[in-house]
Structures are given as C-alpha cells and as structure tokens.
N, C-alpha and C positions, 0 to 999 in steps of 0.2 A: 806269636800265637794269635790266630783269628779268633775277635771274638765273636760270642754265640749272640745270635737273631732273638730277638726278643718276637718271646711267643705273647699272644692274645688273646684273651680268655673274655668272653661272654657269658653273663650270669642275668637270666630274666628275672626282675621281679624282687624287691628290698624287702621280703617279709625276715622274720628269722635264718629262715632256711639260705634265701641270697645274703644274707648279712654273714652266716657260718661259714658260706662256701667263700664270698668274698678274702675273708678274713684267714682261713686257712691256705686259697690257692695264694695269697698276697706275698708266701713265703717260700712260693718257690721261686727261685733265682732267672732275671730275666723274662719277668712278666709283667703283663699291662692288664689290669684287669676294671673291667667297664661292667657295669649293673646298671641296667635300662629299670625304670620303675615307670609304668603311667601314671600314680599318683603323683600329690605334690610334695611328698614327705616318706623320706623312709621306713618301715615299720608295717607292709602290706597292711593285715586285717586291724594292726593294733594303731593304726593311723587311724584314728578313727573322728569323726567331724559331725557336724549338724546337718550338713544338708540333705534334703529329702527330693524326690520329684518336684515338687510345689515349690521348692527355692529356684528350681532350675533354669538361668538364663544362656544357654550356651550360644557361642555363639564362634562358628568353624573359623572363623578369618582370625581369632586372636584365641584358639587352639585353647580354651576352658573347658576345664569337665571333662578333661581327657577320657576320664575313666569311667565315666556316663556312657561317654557318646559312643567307646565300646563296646558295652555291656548292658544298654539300656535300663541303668540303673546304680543307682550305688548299693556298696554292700553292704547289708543291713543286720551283720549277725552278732555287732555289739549294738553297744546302748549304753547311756552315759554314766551308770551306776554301779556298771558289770562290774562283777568282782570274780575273780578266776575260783574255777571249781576244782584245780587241783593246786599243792604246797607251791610254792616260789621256786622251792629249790629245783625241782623238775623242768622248772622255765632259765633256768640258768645256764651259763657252762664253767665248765669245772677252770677256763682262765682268767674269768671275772665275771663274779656273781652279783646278783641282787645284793648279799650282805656287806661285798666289797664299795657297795656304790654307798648303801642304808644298812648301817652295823642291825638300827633296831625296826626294821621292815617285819612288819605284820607274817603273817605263817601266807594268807591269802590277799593278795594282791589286787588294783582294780586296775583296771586299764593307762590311765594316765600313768602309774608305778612303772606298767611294763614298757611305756611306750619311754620313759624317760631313763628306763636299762638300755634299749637298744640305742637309743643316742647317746648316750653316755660308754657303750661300748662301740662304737664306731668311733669315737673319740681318741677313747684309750689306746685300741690299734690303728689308729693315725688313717681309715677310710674313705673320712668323707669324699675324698678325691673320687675316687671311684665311680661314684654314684650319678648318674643320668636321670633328675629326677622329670617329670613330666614330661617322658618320652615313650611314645606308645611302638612295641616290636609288634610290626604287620605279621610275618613272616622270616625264619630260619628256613635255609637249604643248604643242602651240596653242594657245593659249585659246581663239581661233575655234572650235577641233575639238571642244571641250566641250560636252554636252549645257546646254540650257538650267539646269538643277535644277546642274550643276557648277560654270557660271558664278555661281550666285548664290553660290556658297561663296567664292569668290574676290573678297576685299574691292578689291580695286584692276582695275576693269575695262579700264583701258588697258594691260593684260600682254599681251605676245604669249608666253611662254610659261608656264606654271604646273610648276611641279615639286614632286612629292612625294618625300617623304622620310620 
C-alpha cells in the first residue's frame, strides 16, 4: 500500500483565529501545518507590548519590528489595563477553557489572562511546532497565476499556492 503525500497547510497570522484553525487542521491525517505570524509572540492583537513610535529603532538588516515596518505602526487597540468587555467564557472553546487552565478566573478577563489561555492552549495540543514567529507573508498565489520565469523558481511544481515571505 503507497502511502499518502503529506499535504501542507498554510495559516496567516497567530491571533485566535490561526491558533483554532491550526489546532483543528492539525488533526487531519498526514499534514504539515505552518503559521507565519509577523509578530514576536503568538496571540495576534492579544500580544500586546509597550512599544509605541517614539521607542522605535528599526533597523532592516537585523529584521526588528517586523510588524511596524509593515504597517507603519503598531497596533494600538489595547492598553495595559484592558479588561475584556464581554464574559471569558465567549473567549474560550468548548476543548479547553479559561476555567480549565484558572478554576476561579474572574467572569471578565484583562489581557495578560487571555494572552496566557492562548499559550497555555497551544501547549495542551502540542502546537508550538507550528508556529513561524517573526516571519512577515509578502504575498499568497496560484501557482497557475505565475508567470512562466516564477514558476521555474518554484521547485515543487504540483503547488497550488506559492507563498512568499
């Protein structure tokens, strides 16, 4: 019996959302599955740090600040006090919650709570592997959509999509 080719699965971006799909595709059979994150830490908006423009010394040749240097800016939609405006349990999922991690976790959550559920459930199902952290995706395509001279860069010509990074 031949066996079956291991398929590759691409997931942009370690907020929740890449952390669910990671953690769901990871259980289909014969898959490799890789999450590109620009930042330095997993947890997208709930990575959340101090630095502001006025810290900022980037500098391109040793690849800092990835995630400035794409977006001219960091993002700025928490703050170090945030407390979540809706229950925990809505931030949860039903294979390992908040209360599995903290029996007696607050109804409302602040940011460090969440960000130490999503590390903590990357854990539990065995992810970190996965994770590409401080690796910024240029661009996703079709292989088909590649000029000829593209595809010859492209050593695996049965891709259907080619991602740079």
């Amino acid at each position: 019996m031949q066996q079956q080719a291991t398929k590759k699965i691409c997931i942009v971006g370690a907020g929740p959302s890449g952390i669910m799909a990671a953690r769901h595709l990871s259980e289909i059979p014969n898959t490799e599955i890789t999450v590109f994150e620009a930042g330095n830490d997993i947890g997208g908006l709930w990575n959340y740090n101090e630095k502001n423009t006025s810290d900022l010394k980037y500098d391109p040749d040793k690849r800092k600040d990835l995630y400035y240097h794409l977006n001219n800016h960091f993002h700025g939609s928490l703050y170090p006090y945030l407390m979540t405006n809706v229950p925990y349990f809505f931030m949860s999922h039903k294979d390992f919650s908040h209360v599995d991690l903290h029996p007696d976790i607050p109804l409302f959550i602040n940011i460090a709570q969440h960000k130490e559920y999503l590390d903590a459930y990357i854990t539990r199902f065995d992810l970190r592997h996965c994770f590409n952290l401080n690796t910024l995706v240029q661009s996703v395509r079709l292989y088909k959509n590649l000029s000829p001279e593209e595809q010859a860069q492209v050593s695996e010509e049965e891709r259907k999509f080619v991602v740079k990074t």
